[in-house]
ZAMARGU-4260 file (C-alpha; in steps of 0.2 Angstrom, whole numbers, plus 5000, padded with zeros to 4 digits):
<rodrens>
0) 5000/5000/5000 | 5009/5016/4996 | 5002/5033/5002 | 5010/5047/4990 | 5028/5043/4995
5) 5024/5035/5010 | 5029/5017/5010 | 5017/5008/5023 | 5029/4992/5021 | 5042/5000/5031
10) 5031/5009/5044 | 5031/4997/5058 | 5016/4989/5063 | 5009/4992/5045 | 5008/4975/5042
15) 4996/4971/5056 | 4985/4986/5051 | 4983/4979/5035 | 4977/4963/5040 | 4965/4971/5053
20) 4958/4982/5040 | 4954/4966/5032 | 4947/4957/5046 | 4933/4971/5044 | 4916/4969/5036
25) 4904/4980/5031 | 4891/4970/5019 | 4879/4983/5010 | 4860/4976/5010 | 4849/4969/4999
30) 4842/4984/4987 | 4824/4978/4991 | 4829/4978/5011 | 4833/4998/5007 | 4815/4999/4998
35) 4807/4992/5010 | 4816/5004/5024 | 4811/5020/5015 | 4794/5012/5011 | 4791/5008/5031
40) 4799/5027/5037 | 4788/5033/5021 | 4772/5025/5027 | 4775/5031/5048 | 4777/5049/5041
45) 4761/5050/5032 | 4751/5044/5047 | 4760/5054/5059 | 4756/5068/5047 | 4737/5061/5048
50) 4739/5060/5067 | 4744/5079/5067 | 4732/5083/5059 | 4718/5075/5070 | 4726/5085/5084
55) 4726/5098/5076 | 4706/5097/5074 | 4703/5092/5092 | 4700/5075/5088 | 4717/5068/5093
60) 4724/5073/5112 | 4743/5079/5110 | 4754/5076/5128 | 4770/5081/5121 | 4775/5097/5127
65) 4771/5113/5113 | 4776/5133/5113 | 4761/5144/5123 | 4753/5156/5110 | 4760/5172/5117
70) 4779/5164/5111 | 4772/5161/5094 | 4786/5175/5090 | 4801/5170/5099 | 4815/5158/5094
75) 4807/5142/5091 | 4812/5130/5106 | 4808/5114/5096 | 4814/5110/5080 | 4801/5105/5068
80) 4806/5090/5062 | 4813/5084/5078 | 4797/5087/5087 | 4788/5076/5072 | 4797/5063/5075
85) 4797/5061/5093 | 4779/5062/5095 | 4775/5052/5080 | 4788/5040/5077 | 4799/5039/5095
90) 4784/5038/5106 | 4777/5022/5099 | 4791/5014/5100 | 4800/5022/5117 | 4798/5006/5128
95) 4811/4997/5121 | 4823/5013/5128 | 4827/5019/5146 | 4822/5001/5154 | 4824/5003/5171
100) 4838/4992/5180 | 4837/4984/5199 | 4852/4977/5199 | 4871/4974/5195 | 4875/4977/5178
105) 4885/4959/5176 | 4882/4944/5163 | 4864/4944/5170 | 4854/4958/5176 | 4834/4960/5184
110) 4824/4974/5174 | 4808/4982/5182 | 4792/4981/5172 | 4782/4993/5166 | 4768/4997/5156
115) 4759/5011/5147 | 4741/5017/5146 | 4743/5029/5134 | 4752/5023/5121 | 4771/5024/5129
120) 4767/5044/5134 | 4768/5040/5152 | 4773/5025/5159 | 4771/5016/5177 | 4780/5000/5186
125) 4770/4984/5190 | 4781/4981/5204 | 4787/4965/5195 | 4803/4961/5191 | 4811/4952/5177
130) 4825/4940/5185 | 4843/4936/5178 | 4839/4943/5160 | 4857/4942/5151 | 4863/4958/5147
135) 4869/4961/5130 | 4871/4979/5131 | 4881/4985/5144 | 4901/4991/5142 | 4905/4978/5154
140) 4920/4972/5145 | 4929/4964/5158 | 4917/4963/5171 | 4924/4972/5183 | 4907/4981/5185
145) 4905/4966/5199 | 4899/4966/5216 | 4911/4952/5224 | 4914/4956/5243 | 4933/4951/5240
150) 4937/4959/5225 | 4931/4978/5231 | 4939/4975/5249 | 4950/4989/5245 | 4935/4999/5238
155) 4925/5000/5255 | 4943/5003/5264 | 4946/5018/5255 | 4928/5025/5256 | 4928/5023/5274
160) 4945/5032/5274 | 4940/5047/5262 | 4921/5047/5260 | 4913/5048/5244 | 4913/5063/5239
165) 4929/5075/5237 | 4919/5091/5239 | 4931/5103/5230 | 4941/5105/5213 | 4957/5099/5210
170) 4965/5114/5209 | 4960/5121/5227 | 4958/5107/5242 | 4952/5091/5230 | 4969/5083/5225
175) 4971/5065/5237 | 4986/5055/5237 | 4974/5042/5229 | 4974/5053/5212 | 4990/5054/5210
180) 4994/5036/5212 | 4982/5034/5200 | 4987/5045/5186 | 5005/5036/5189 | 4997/5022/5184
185) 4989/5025/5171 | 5005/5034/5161 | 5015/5017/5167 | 5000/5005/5160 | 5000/5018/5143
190) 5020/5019/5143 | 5018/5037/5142 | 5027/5051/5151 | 5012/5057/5161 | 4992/5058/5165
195) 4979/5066/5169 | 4961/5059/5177 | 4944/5067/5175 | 4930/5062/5186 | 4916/5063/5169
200) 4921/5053/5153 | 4912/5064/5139 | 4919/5080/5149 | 4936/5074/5145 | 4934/5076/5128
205) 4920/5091/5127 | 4931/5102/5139 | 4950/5096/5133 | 4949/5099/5116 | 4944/5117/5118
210) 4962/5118/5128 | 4973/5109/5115 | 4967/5119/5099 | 4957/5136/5095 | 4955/5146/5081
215) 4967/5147/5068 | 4967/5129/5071 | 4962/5114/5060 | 4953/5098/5066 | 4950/5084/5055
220) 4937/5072/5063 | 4930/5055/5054 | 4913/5056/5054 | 4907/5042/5064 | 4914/5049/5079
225) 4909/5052/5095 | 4895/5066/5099 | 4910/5071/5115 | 4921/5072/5101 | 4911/5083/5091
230) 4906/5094/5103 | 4922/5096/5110 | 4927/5102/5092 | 4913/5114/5090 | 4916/5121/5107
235) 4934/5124/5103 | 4931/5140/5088 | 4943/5126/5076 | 4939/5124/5056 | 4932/5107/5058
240) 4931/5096/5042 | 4926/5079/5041 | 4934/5065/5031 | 4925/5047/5026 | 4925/5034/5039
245) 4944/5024/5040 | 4948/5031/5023 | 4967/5037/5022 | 4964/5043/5005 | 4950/5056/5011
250) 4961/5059/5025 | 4976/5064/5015 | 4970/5073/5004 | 4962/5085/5014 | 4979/5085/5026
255) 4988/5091/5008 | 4975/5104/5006 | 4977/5110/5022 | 4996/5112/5019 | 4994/5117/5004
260) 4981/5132/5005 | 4982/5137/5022 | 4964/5147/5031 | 4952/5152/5019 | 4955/5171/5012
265) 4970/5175/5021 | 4978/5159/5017 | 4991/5159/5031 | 4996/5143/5037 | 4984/5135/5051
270) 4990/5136/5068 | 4987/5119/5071 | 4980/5105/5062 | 4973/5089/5074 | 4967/5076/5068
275) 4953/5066/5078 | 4948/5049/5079 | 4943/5036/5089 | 4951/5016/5094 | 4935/5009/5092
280) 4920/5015/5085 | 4906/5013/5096 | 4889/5013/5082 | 4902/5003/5069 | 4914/4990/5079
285) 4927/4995/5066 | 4943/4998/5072 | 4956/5014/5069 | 4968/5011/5055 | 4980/5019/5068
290) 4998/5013/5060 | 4990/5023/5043 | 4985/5040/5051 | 5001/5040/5064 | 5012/5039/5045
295) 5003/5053/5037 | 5001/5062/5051 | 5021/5063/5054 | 5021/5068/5034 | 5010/5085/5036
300) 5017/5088/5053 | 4999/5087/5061 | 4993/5080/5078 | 4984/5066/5083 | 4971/5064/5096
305) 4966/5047/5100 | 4948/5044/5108 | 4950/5025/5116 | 4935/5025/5126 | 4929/5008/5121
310) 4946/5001/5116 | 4957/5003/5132 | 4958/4987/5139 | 4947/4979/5130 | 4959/4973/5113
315) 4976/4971/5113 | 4989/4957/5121 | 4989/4968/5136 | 4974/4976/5136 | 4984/4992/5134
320) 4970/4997/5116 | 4975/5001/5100 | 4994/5005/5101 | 4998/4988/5107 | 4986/4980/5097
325) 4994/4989/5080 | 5012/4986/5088 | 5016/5006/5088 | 5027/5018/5100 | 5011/5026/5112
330) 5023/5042/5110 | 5018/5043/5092 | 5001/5048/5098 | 5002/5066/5105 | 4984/5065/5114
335) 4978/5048/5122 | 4961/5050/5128 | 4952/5036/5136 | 4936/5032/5150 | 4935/5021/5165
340) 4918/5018/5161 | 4920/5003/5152 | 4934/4991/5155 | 4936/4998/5172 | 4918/4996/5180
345) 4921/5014/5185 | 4919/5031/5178 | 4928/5046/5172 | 4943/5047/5160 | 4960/5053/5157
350) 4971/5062/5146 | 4992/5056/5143 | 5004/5059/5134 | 5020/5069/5134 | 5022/5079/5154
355) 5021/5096/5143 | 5005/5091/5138 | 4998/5086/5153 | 5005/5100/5165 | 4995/5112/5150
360) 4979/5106/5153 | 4982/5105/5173 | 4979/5125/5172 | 4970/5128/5157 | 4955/5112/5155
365) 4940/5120/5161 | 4938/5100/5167 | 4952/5102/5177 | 4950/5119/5186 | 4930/5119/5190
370) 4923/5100/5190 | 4923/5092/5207 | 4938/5078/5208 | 4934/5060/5205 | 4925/5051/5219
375) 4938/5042/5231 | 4929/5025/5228 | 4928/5025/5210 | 4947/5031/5210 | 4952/5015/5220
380) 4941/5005/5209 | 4951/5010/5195 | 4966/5006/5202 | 4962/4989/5207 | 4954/4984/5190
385) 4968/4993/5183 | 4981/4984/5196 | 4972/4967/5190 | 4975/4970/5172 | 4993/4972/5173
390) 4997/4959/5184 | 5001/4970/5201 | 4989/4961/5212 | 4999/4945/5211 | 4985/4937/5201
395) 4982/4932/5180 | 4966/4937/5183 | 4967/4950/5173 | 4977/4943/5157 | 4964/4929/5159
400) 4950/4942/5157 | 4955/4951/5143 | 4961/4933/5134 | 4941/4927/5140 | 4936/4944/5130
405) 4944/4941/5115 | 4942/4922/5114 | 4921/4926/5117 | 4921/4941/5106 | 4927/4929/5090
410) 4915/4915/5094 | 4900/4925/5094 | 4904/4936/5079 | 4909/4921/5069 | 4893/4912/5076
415) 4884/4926/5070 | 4891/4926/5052 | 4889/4911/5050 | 4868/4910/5054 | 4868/4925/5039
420) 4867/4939/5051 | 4874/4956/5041 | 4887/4962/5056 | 4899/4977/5058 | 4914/4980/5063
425) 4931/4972/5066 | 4934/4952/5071 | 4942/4958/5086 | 4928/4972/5092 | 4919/4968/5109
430) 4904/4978/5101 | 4895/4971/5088 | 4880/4979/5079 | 4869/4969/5069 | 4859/4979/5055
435) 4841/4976/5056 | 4837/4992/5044 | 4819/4992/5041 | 4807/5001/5059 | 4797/4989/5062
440) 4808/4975/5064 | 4820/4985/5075 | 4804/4987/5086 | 4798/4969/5086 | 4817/4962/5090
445) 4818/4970/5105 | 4803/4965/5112 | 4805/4948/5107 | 4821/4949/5115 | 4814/4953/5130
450) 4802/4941/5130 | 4816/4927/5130 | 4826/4936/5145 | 4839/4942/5134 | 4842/4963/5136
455) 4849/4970/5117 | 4852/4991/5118 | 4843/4993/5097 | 4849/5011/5088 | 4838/5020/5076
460) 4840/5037/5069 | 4847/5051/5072 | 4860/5038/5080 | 4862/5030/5065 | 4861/5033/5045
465) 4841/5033/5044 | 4842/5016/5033 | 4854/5008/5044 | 4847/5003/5061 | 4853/4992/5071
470) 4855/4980/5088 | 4871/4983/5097 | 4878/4969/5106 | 4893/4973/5120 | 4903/4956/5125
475) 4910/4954/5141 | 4924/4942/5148 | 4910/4940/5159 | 4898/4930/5150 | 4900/4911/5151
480) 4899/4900/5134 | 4882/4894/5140 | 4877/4912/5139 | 4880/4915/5123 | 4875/4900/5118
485) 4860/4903/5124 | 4858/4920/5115 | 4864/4913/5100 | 4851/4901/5099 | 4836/4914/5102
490) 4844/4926/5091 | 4844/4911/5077 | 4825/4909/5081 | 4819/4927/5078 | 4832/4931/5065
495) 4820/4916/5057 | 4806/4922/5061 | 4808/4941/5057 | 4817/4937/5041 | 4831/4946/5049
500) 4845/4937/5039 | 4849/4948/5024 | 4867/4942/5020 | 4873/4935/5004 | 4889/4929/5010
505) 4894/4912/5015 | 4903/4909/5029 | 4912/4893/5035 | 4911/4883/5051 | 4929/4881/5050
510) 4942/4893/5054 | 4956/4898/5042 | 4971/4889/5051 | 4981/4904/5042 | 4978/4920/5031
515) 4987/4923/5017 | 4991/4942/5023 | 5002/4932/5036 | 5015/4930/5020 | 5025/4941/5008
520) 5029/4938/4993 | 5045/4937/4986
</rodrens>
């Protein structure tokens, strides 16, 4: 693969990228699946136009909540298509979203039941509860989210030592010992210089990114990523301009354009150009092409800001993300962003890299000089799971998780292939969307889900490309063979009995023993 002038043969870890780009698979649907999906968002918007219109009349009542007469000339607070379609479209369908849970979210979980009178508007609880539902949605990856009285001794030691909450910022009285032990650990587990931790995940990108670049600047962001990203970006006054999903040629060229024609009008050279992506995409399962953008991004002299919420920990040897898992120096990536809220059973996130970096944002992240510091027992739960994972509680707990991850995370996407499921992503992804496209069926797979004790998270639009809805799955190192075994079977049943299997490829029970990519040629 050459990249104008760049030889990816010599870059190290090229080779592996290569083969994990071709481990990813994104099968296009049937033409008269994407019909039919127009066809059934075509027929909802006309009665949702005929139930307007009944409310309009007085014939229909309207409990969603409307602009008062006297505002008729004020800034309109809804949008109007928006507004349509959550009162038309959303509402019917809103009670496969916002369950309520009673319990840990592990392997299993117990859901309270509810019902509607007025068709999902309002709902109430029964005061019944469905029992030991497997989850299929949440982060869990290595099931750290866990409520074993050994395992978070040191957890209750330490809120009985600090309390729970910190009551100050870290800037005036909020900084414990506890903190900075654990953003030492975190730069030892990342092999970076130094770290900084954030007691909100999605605040560590919305308020950090408006610290690292401004205006004059450039950011580059693929256009599947996050909404924290985004914001983060729009918040920052930076040119923002999006290049396709994982495609080095989009991002190249608009990196040589950038170079090349500097700011619009006065065409000075940009300050700073960022480029912004994620490890692994959370709608998609695809994985960054990582050894790629760090080569092109040493060509144009940009930087790189790498989001690895729902990769740290859960891919690589060691569980250390993306870096390891594309063999590259961590110190090629200027910005490592990552979230406790996953892997970790925990919450927050951090930023690392160079100390520079790091003792930047310290005085000028909004995050960092007015947000409350991290909870002291959600810091100590970090630093045991992240103690387990590298091996410094004396245990293989740890290695054994992340190998328990990647060893389910195969089965069930090959499993999945093979029964003619169409599935996203990469083979080694932990989240693994299933495209169901057309409404209705989104609707009636989660219910039927339910009805066979198995909890799926289903994404529709605005989440989504209107014609690609989908049912997210989330593995864990948690869930037993059994388990899956047991979704797999249901999911065979309704995928029968929805018509849910739309692929055209054939998959064999088999595994490839070895892949020609493994090879060069002399």
């Amino acid at each position: 693969l050459l990249l104008e002038g760049i030889n990816l043969k010599n870059v190290p870890g090229t080779g592996i990228a290569s083969r994990q780009h071709k481990q990813e698979s994104f099968e296009q649907a049937p033409m008269y699946v994407a019909v039919m999906t127009y066809l059934g968002f075509g027929i909802v918007t006309l009665f949702g136009y005929f139930r307007d219109f009944l409310r309009a009349v007085g014939l229909e009542k309207c409990n969603l909540a409307q602009e008062r007469v006297e505002q008729k000339d004020f800034v309109p607070l809804y949008q109007d298509f928006e507004n349509f379609y959550n009162r038309n479209l959303y509402m019917r369908v809103r009670d496969n979203w916002n369950r309520p849970v009673c319990s840990l979210p592990g392997p299993v979980f117990d859901l309270m039941e509810r019902v509607s009178d007025d068709y999902n508007w309002t709902f109430r609880l029964t005061g019944r509860t469905l029992h030991n539902a497997i989850n299929m949605g949440s982060y869990n990856y290595l099931g750290f989210a866990e409520n074993n009285a050994d395992f978070l001794k040191t957890v209750a030691d330490k809120t009985q030592q600090y309390g729970v909450g910190v009551c100050s910022t870290r800037q005036e009285m909020g900084t414990l010992s506890i903190h900075e032990e654990l953003e030492q650990l975190v730069a030892s587990f990342l092999r970076v210089e130094s770290s900084m931790t954030f007691g909100m995940g999605f605040a560590t990108n919305s308020m950090n990114i408006p610290a690292i670049v401004g205006k004059g600047g450039l950011i580059l962001s693929d256009e599947l990523n996050h909404t924290s990203l985004i914001l983060g970006a729009r918040l920052s006054g930076a040119t923002i301009r999006v290049f396709k999903h994982n495609n080095m040629h989009s991002l190249e060229k608009m990196l040589r354009e950038a170079v090349c024609s500097g700011q619009p009008r006065t065409h000075r050279p940009w300050k700073k150009i960022l480029i912004m992506v994620e490890g692994i995409y959370s709608m998609e399962g695809s994985v960054v092409r990582l050894s790629e953008i760090i080569a092109l991004k040493k060509k144009y002299k940009a930087y790189l800001y790498l989001d690895e919420a729902h990769s740290i920990g859960a891919v690589g040897p060691s569980g250390r993300g993306v870096a390891e898992l594309f063999n590259v120096n961590p110190a090629d990536v200027d910005v490592m962003m990552g979230t406790f809220t996953k892997s970790f059973g925990a919450a927050g996130g951090y930023i690392a890299g160079k100390k520079e970096l790091v003792d930047y944002l310290r005085s000028h992240s909004h995050s960092a000089v007015y947000a409350s510091a991290m909870s002291p027992p959600v810091t100590e739960q970090i630093l045991r799971a992240m103690k387990c994972i590298m091996g410094k509680d004396g245990s293989t707990e740890g290695i054994r998780r992340i190998r328990q991850l990647a060893e389910n995370t195969r089965y069930f996407r090959a499993r999945l292939k093979e029964m003619g499921f169409i599935i996203y992503g990469n083979d080694d992804s932990p989240v693994v969307p299933i495209l169901l496209y057309m409404p209705g069926k989104v609707v009636a797979f989660a219910r039927e889900m339910l009805e066979r004790k198995i909890g799926v998270v289903v994404v529709g639009f605005p989440a989504t490309p209107i014609t690609e809805a989908r049912a997210r799955f989330c593995l864990s190192a948690s869930h037993t063979r059994a388990m899956l075994n047991q979704v797999l079977r249901h999911m065979n049943e309704v995928g029968d009995n929805l018509c849910l299997k739309f692929s055209r490829l054939k998959y064999s029970s088999c595994p490839n023993l070895c892949d020609e990519t493994d090879f060069e040629l002399i």
